[in-house]
C-alpha positions in Angstrom: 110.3 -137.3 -41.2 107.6 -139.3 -42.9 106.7 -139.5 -46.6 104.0 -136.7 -46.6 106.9 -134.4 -46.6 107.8 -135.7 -50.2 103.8 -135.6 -51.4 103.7 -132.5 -50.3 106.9 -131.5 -51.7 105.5 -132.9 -55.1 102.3 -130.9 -54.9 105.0 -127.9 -54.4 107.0 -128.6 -57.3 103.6 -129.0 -59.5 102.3 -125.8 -58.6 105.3 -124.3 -59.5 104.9 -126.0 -62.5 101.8 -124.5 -63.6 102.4 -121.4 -62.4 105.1 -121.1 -65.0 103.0 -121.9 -67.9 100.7 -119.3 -66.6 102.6 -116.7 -67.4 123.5 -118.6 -45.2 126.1 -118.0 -42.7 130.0 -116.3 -42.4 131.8 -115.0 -39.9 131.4 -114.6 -36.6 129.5 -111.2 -35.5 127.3 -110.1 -32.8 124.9 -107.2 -34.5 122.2 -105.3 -33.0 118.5 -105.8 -34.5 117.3 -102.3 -36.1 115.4 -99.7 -34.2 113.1 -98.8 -36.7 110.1 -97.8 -35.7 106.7 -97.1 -37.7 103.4 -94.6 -36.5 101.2 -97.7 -37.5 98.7 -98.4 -35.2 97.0 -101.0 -34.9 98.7 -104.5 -36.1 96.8 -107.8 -36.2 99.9 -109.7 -36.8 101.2 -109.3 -33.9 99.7 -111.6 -31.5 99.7 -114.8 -29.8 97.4 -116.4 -33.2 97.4 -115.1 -36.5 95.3 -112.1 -35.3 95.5 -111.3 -31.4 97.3 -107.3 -30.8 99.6 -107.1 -28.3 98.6 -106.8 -24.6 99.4 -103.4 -23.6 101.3 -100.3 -25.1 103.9 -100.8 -22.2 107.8 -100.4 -23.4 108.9 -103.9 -24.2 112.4 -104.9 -25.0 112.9 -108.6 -26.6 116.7 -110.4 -26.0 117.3 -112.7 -29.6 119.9 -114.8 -29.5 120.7 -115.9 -32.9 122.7 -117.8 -34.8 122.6 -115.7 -38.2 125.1 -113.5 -38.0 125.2 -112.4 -41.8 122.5 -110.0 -41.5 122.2 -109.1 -45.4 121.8 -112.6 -46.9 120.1 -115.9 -46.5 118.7 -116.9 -43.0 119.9 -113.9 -41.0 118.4 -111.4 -43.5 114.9 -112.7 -43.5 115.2 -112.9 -40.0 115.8 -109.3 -39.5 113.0 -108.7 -42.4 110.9 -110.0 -40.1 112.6 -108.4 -36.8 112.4 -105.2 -38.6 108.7 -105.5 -39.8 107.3 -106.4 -36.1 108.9 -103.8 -34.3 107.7 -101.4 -36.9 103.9 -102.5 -36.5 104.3 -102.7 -32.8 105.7 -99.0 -31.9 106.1 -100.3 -28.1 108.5 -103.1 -28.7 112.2 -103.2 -29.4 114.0 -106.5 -30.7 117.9 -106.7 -29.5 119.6 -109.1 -31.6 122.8 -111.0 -30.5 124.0 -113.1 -33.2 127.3 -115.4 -33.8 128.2 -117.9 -36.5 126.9 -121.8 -35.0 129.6 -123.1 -33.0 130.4 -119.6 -31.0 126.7 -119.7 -30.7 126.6 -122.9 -28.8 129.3 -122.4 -26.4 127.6 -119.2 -25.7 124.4 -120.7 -24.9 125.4 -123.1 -22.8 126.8 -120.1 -20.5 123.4 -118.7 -21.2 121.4 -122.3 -19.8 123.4 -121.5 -16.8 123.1 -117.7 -16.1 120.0 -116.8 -17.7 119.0 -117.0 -21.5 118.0 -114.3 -23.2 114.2 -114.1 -24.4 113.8 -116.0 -28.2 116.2 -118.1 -28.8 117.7 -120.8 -31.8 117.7 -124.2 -31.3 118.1 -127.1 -33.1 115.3 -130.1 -32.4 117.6 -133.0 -32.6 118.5 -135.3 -29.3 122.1 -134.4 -29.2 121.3 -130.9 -28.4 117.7 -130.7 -26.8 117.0 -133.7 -24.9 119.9 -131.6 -22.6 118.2 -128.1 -22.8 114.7 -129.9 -22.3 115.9 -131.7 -19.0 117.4 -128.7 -17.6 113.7 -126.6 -18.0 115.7 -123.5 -20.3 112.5 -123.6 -22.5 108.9 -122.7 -22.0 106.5 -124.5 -23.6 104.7 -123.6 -26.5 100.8 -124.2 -27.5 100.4 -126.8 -30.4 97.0 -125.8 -31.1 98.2 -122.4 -31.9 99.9 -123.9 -34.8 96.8 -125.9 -36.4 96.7 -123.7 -39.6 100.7 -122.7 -39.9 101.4 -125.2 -42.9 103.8 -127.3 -40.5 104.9 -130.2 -42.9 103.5 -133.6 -41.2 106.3 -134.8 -38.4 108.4 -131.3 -38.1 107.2 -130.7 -35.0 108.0 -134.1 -33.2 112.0 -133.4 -33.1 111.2 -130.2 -31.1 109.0 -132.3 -28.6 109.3 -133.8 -25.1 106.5 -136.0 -23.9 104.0 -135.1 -26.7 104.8 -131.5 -25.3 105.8 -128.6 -27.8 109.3 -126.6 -27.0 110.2 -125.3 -30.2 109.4 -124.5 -33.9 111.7 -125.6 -36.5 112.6 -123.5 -39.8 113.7 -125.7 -42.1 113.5 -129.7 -44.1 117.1 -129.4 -44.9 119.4 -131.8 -47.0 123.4 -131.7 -47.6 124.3 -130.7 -51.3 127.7 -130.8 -53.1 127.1 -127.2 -54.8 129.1 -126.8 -58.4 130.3 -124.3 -61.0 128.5 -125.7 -63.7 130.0 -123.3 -66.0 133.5 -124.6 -64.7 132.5 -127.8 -65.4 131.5 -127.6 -68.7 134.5 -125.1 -69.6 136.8 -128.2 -68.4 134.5 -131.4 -69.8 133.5 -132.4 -66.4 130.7 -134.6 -65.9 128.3 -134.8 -62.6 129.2 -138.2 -61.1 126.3 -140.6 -60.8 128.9 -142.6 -58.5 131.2 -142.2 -56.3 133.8 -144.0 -58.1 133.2 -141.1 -60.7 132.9 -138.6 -58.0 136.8 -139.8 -56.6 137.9 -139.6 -60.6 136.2 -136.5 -61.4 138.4 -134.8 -57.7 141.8 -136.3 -59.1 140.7 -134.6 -62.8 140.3 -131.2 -60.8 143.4 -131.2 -58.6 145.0 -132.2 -61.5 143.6 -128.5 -63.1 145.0 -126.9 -60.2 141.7 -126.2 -58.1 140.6 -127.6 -55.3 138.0 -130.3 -56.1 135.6 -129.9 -52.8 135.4 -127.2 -50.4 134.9 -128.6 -46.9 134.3 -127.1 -43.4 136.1 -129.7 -41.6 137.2 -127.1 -39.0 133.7 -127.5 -37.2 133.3 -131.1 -37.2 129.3 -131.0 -37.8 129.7 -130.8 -42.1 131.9 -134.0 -42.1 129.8 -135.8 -39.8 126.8 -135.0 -42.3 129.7 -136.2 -45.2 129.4 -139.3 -43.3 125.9 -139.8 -42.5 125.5 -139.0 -46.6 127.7 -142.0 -47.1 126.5 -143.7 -44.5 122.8 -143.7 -46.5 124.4 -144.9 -49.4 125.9 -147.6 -47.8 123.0 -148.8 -45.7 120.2 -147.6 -47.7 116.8 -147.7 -45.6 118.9 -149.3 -43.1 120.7 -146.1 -41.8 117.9 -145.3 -39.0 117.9 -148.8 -37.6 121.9 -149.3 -37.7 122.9 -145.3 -36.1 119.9 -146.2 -33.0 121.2 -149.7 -32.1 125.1 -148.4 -32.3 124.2 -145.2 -30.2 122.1 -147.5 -27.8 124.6 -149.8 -27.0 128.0 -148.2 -27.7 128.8 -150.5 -30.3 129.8 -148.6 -33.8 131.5 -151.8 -35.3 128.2 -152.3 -37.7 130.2 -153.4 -41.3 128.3 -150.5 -42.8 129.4 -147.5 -40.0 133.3 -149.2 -40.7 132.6 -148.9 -44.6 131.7 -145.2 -44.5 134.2 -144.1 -42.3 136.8 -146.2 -44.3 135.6 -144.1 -46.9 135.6 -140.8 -45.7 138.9 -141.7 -44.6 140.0 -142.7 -48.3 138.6 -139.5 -49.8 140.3 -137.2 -47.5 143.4 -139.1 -48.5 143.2 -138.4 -52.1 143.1 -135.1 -51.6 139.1 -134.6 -52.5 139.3 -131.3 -50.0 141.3 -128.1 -49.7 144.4 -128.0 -47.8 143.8 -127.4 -44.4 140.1 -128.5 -44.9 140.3 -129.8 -41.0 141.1 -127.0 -39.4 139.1 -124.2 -41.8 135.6 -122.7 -41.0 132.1 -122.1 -42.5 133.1 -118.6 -43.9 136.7 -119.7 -44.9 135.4 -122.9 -47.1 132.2 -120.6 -48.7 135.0 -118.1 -50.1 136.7 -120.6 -51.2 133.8 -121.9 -53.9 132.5 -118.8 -53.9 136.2 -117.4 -55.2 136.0 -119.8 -58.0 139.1 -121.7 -56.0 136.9 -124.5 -55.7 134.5 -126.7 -58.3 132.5 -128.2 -55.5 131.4 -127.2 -52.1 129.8 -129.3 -49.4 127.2 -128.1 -47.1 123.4 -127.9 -46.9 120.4 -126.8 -48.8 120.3 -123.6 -46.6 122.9 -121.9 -48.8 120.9 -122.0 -52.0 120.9 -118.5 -50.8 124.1 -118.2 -52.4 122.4 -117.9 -56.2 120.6 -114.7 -55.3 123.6 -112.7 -53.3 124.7 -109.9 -55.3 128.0 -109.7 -53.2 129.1 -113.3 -55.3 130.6 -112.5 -58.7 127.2 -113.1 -61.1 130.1 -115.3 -63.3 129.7 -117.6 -60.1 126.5 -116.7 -59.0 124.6 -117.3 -62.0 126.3 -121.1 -62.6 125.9 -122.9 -59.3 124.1 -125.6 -59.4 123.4 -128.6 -57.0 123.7 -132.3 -56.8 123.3 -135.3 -53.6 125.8 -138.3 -52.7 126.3 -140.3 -55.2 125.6 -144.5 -55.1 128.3 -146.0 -53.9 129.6 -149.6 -55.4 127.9 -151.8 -53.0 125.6 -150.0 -51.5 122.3 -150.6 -50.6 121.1 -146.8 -51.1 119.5 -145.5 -54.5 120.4 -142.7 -56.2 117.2 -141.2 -54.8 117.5 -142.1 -51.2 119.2 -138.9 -49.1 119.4 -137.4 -45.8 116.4 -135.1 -44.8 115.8 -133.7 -41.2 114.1 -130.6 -39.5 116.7 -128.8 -38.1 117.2 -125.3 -36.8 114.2 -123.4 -35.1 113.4 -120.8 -32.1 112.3 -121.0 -28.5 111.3 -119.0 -25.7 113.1 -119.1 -22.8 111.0 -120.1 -19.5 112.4 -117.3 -18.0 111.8 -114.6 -19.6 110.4 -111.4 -18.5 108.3 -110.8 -21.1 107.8 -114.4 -22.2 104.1 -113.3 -23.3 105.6 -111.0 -25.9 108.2 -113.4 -26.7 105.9 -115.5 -28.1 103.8 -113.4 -30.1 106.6 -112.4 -31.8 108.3 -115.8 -32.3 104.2 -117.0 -34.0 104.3 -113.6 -35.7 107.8 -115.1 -37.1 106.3 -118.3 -38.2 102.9 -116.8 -39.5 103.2 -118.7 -43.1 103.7 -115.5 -45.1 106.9 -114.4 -42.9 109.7 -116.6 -42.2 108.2 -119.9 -45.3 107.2 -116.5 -47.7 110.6 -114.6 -47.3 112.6 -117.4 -46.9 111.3 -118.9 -50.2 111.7 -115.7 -51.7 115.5 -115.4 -50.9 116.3 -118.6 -51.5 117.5 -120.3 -48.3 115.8 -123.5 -48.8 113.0 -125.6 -48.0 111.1 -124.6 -45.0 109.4 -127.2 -42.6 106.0 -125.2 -43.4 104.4 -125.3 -46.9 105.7 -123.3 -49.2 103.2 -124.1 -52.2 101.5 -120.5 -52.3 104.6 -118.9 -53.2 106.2 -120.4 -55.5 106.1 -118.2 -59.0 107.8 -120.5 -61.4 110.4 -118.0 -61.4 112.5 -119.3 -59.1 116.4 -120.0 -59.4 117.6 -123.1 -61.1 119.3 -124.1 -58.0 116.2 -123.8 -56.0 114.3 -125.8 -58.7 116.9 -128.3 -58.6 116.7 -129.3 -54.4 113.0 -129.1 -55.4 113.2 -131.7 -58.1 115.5 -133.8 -55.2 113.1 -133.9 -52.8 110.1 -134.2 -54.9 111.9 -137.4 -56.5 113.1 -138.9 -53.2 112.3 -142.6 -52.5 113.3 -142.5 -49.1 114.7 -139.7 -46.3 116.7 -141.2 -43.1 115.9 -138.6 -41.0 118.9 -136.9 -38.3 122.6 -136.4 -39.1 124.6 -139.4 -37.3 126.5 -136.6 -35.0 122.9 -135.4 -33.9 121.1 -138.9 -33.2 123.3 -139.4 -29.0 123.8 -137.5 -25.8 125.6 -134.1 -26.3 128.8 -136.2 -24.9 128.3 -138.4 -28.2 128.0 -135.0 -30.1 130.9 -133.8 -29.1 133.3 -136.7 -29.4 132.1 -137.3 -33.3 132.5 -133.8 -34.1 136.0 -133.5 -32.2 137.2 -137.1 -33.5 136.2 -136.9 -37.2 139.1 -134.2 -38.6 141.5 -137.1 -37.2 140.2 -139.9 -38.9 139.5 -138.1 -41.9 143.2 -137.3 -42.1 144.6 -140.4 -41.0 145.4 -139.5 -37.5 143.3 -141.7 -36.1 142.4 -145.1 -37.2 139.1 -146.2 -38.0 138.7 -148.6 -35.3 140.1 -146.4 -32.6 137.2 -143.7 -33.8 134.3 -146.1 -34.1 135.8 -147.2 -30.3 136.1 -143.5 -29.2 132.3 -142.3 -30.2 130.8 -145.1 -29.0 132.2 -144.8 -25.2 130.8 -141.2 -25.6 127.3 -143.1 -25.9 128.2 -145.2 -22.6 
């Protein structure tokens, strides 16, 4: 992730600027795509480019595998916009969706590497889960010249890479957020901490109201390791990169920064900054919980800003959540400004497919910049990894406007999650070992020992 991602973020934000003054996710499911289908005839948009029609009028079926399974908001709505809208300009082809919420997904998929996978696939362009699915040949590869004129943000491609080869394209620049009820804040007096000193005051002034200060998905391991690498930023500042490669390189996690974030995450859990049962309690579970008004605060990325334009959250909610990032931390070498960015989630083709050729027409059809950056924008899920500038109308939420404003104002972004930068086997054992240091199960040292053998 380099700094044209914040320039071009800032040209964003400006547009959107002058425009005005002109004048995710649930629970599990597994959902069929629609069947519509449409007597248009020809379609331009359905090809291989921007332009190129499909090869034949020969019956085509197309296996997704997704990992959206809320098919009415967020991700996994514009993703069956899209689904919806190919199908019904290509009469001849029908789009099967499987979808399940993220960690049902993976187990599946690994199942999937084995026995077959199905024909577009999600993925996620980070080591812990590619480098795997690379070296095993699940993928075919994709043509970077195809993408020349898809707005791709400079250096979103390269996590999705293997030897300067193209595997995958990803969806989003995505950042964690603690999500509030600013209206719950002002009813109470409650200020937005600056640090995290005022962060650990402000959750003792909220149990203290009787509501759970942060909602937290501890149950699936990934959110808290994000928690930490948040923290971790803080602590290390532009450090964070350097320190999480050497420690995953050589096994070693004792860094004095890794052992100060974790002794922190560790500390907060203690106090009682997250739900009861926080470490055992899913994606869907913690969302109700903020989106209930049970919770002030709720942890998780930028993805949800989705949540400010779903009509199935009470508008007295709906209409007041608002954003902010990790606090400084006393100490610390990280500014208020420097935060956690990465390219995440995207889709493949699998290199087996039947009908791979139709596979990826309709995965560059997906990424054609007025589909997936346009509707996505438009819905509010976030900051794609393609150039949004065109459609931005200055109308736009004030939550989007806010993670706008934070990654316009960045000084620095690290780059990967810590629990994504290993092997799978590192992966695993961070995600598995966190709820238990968190809680005081485990001691820090016997973690920081545990997740490094994983890298051995």
């Amino acid at each position: 992730m380099k700094k044209k991602i914040i320039s071009l973020l800032i040209t964003a934000v400006l547009a959107a600027t002058m425009l005005a003054g002109c004048g995710n996710s649930g629970n599990s499911a597994s959902t069929a795509g629609g069947t519509q289908k449409s007597a248009a005839g020809d379609s331009e948009a359905a090809g291989a480019g921007n332009s190129s029609p499909a090869a034949s009028d020969e019956a085509v079926t197309i296996k997704l595998f997704s990992n959206l399974p809320d098919r009415k908001n967020g991700q996994g709505l514009v993703e069956q916009m899209i689904i919806d809208e190919y199908m019904a300009a290509n009469r001849n082809v029908t789009i099967e969706v499987e979808a399940l919420d993220e960690e049902a997904y993976k187990t599946k998929f690994k199942a999937y590497a084995m026995n077959g996978m199905p024909d577009v696939v999600s993925i996620w362009g980070q080591p812990a889960f590619l480098d795997e699915v690379l070296d095993a040949g699940v993928l075919a590869e994709l043509n970077e010249a195809d993408y020349a004129d898809y707005g791709f943000i400079a250096g979103s491609l390269e996590g999705f890479k293997k030897d300067g080869r193209l595997y995958g394209l990803p969806r989003n620049t995505d950042i964690m957020l603690f999500y509030y009820n600013e209206k719950m804040f002002e009813d109470n007096g409650w200020a937005v901490p600056a640090t995290y000193d005022e962060l650990t005051a402000l959750c003792a002034d909220i149990k203290a109201a009787g509501i759970t200060p942060i909602a937290m998905d501890g149950g699936d391991g990934w959110p808290m390791a994000c928690f930490l690498t948040d923290i971790l930023v803080k602590v290390a500042g532009t450090d964070y990169a350097d320190i999480v490669r050497n420690a995953v390189a050589t096994g070693d996690f004792t860094a004095p920064e890794i052992q100060k974030a974790t002794q922190i995450l560790a500390d907060s859990a203690a106090a009682d900054m997250f739900q009861v049962g926080y470490d055992s309690q899913d994606y869907g579970t913690t969302m109700n919980l903020f989106t209930n008004g049970r919770a002030a605060m709720y942890c998780m990325g930028s993805w949800d800003c989705s949540m400010a334009l779903n009509e199935d959250i009470a508008p007295e909610i709906r209409d007041h959540i608002r954003a902010f990032t990790m606090p400084v931390i006393d100490g610390g070498k990280g500014g208020a400004n420097d935060i956690a960015a990465w390219n995440g989630g995207g889709y493949a083709v699998s290199a087996s497919s039947s009908v791979k050729d139709e596979a990826v027409r309709f995965l560059n059809y997906m990424y054609q910049p007025d589909k997936l950056s346009k509707y996505g924008w438009e819905n509010g899920v976030g900051m794609s990894a393609q150039d949004q500038t065109a459609y931005l109308t200055g109308s736009e939420t004030e939550l989007q406007k806010q993670v706008m404003d934070i990654l316009k104002n960045a000084t620095s972004v690290s780059g990967t999650p810590i629990n994504d930068c290993g092997p799978s086997a590192f992966k695993t054992s961070i995600e598995s070992e966190i709820q238990g240091v968190s809680n005081g199960s485990v001691a820090v040292e016997d973690f920081l020992e545990a997740i490094g053998a994983a890298c051995r």
